[in-house]
C-alpha positions, 0 to 999 in steps of 0.5 A: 410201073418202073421201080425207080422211086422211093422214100429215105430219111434225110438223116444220112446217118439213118438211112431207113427206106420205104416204099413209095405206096407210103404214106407216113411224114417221118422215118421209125426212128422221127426223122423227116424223108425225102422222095427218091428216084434210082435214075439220072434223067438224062439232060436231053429233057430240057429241051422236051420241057422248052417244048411241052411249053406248046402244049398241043392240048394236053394239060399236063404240058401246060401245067407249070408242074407237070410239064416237068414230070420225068423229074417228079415221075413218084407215080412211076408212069409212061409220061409219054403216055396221056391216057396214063396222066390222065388216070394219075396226075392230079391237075387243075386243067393244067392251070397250076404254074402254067403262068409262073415264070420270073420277069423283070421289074425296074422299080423294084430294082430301083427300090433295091439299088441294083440293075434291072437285068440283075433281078428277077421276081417270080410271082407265084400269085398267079396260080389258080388258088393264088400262091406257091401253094399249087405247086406242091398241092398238084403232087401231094393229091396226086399220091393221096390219090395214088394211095386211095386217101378218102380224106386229106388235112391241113393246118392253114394261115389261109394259103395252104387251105385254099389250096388243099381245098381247091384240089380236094373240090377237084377231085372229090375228097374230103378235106378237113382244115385246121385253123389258128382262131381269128388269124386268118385273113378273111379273103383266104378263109373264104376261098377255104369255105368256098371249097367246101372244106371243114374248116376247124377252129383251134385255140392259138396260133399255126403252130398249135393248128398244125399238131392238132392236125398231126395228131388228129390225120393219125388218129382218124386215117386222114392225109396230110397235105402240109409241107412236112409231106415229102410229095408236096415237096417235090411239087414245090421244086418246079418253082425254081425248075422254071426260073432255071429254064427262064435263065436258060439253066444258068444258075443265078448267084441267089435264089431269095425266099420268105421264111415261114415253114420252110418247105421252099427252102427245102424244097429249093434245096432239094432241087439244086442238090438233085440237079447238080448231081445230074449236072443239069447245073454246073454252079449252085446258087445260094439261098436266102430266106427272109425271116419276119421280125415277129416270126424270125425263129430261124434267123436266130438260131440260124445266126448265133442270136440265141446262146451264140451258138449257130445251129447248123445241119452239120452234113445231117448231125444238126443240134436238135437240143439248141432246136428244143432247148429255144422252143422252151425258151419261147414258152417259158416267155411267152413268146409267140410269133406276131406279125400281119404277114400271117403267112409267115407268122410261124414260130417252129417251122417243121422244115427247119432241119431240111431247111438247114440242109439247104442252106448248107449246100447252097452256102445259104444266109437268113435274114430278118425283116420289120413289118414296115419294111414288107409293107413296102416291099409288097407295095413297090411290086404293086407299082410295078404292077403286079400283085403280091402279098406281105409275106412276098414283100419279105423278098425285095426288102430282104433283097434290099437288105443285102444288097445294103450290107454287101451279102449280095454283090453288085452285079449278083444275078438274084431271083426272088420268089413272090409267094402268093397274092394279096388276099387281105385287102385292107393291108394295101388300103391301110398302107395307101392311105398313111401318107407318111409310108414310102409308097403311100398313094392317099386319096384325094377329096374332090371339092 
């Protein structure tokens, strides 16, 4: 194996670095870390990856993730070698990203008053499990794997426990899940089942699910798969990679994502900070994240809606007490997140300081949208016919949003991320039969 990649606290003023083999989530001194590699990969990959999108076969150039691996390489393999991926990278039969790319769609442009060429929405439904989760699940099981984990955990709002039990089904570990009781939707709850995952049940909301499972993964030897994982991160960067490569590696003016736990906006940033030093791009988009109105934590520190003070990363000195000093401020109140978009229902997301560095380098703004205007969103999409789910209208209702207001210029080009798919049917029912909502499709009585 190549000594090419290792870990580092995202804390520039830390530094502090471990070696790959590790398995922790934050540096001695609490910071979050970052997956590192020592080599620039040379830009005479792009046309390797365009391809690997013939894949003759191999499953790891089908996969949407791995077919991009030299960029990913944590395992410090011979990707060229099959006989080595085989033994190494985790994959669903190459299924994970294999059909995500961006399209575009013309009543969705429609819906958000720009020119159908200028916008492009990428569906991440499309992945086995069905959402973004699979991206950063392949990578993250692959270093638990690597690691010999004998069981991996997460707290879940559904998403992430399909996933993680999907892949732990796959490969035959034990997965253990932690939910917020009675706040998951029923169609994600039961692909956890289905995968034979433990799942349980904790009195509150995500927030709460996801400390217990912290505390419980240190306690009892357990894996962590949520995105505070950095592997599960670099996984995640593949969603923009195929957008870049769909636009031919011209970088778009906006890349536009649901705000939840931000590990896509960490992520995406990531990814855009990495590929800008490589010169694989030569200008970076901004990042926007879109907030629900029930679950809008980073829009108000992120905007100077709390004490007029706009939380910032600082280039790495962010001010933590505004983070905690707002935390309380939601306990003292009773305040705790609430909107029907459950996958975004997050009221302290534990990416909120990588988040903040992406949106420092990318120039980046943040958002809120109303459940009603995400209903609409999700709806809009289905008419154009694909499928997506309430988190995912967050993104053509933000759209919409700042095409309004002139954050988002007229002949922007913007790439939306649709997060996952519709698993909780009674959303679109419920919205189709109210005729009074925008999109609304009612039934008729034949007499």
């Amino acid at each position: 194996m190549q000594d090419n990649a290792y870990l580092k606290c995202i804390d520039p003023h830390c530094g502090l670095e471990y070696d790959i083999s590790s398995t922790r989530i934050e540096c001695d001194k609490g910071h979050l870390l970052d997956v590192k590699y020592k080599k620039i990969p040379s830009r005479v990959l792009k046309e390797l990856f365009y391809n690997r999108r013939n894949p003759q076969n191999n499953i790891f150039n089908e996969s949407g993730v791995w077919r991009f691996r030299e960029l990913l390489n944590f395992c410090q393999i011979d990707t060229a070698s099959t006989e080595e991926c085989s033994k190494y990278l985790v994959s669903l039969d190459g299924a994970e990203g294999r059909q995500s790319k961006p399209y575009h769609m013309s009543k969705v442009a429609h819906f958000v008053e720009t020119k159908s060429e200028n916008l492009w929405l990428q569906p991440e439904g499309y992945n086995p499990s069905g959402s973004f989760k699979d991206n950063g699940m392949a990578t993250a099981i692959t270093h638990a794997k690597l690691v010999n984990a004998k069981k991996i955990v997460c707290a879940s709002t559904g998403n992430t426990s399909a996933s993680a039990g999907m892949y732990a089904a796959n490969e035959d570990i034990e997965c253990d899940v932690y939910i917020p009781s009675g706040q998951v939707a029923p169609g994600k709850l039961s692909q956890a089942y289905q995968f034979g995952t433990q799942i349980i049940q904790v009195d509150g909301n995500f927030d709460d699910a996801l400390a217990k499972s912290l505390e419980d993964a240190k306690k009892y030897d357990g894996y962590t798969v949520n995105s505070v994982n950095p592997f599960r991160i670099e996984g995640q960067k593949t969603i923009p990679y195929r957008a870049l490569e769909q636009l031919g590696w011209e970088a778009p003016d906006w890349i536009v994502y649901p705000g939840g736990a931000l590990g896509n906006t960490s992520s995406c940033g990531k990814c855009l900070m990495e590929l800008y030093e490589w010169n694989w791009i030569k200008k970076i988009p901004r990042i926007a994240v879109v907030n629900a109105e029930g679950a809008n934590t980073l829009f108000e520190l992120y905007n100077g809606k709390f004490e007029e003070t706009e939380l910032r990363w600082n280039k790495g000195k962010p001010n933590v007490e505004l983070i905690v000093k707002y935390y309380k401020h939601l306990d003292k109140n009773g305040i705790r997140p609430k909107t029907k978009a459950t996958a975004i229902q997050i009221g302290r997301p534990v990416n909120i300081l990588k988040g903040l560095r992406a949106l420092e380098f990318t120039n980046g703004v943040v958002v809120e949208v109303s459940d009603s205007e995400m209903l609409d969103g999700m709806s809009i999409v289905g008419l154009n016919g694909f499928d997506c789910e309430m988190a995912s209208g967050a993104v053509p209702a933000g759209i919409k949003k700042m095409i309004k207001d002139e954050v988002i210029k007229k002949d922007d080009v913007v790439v939306g991320i649709l997060t996952g798919r519709q698993k909780d049917p009674m959303l679109p029912v419920d919205y189709h039969n109210n005729p009074q909502n925008r999109f609304a499709i009612p039934p008729r009585d034949k007499k």
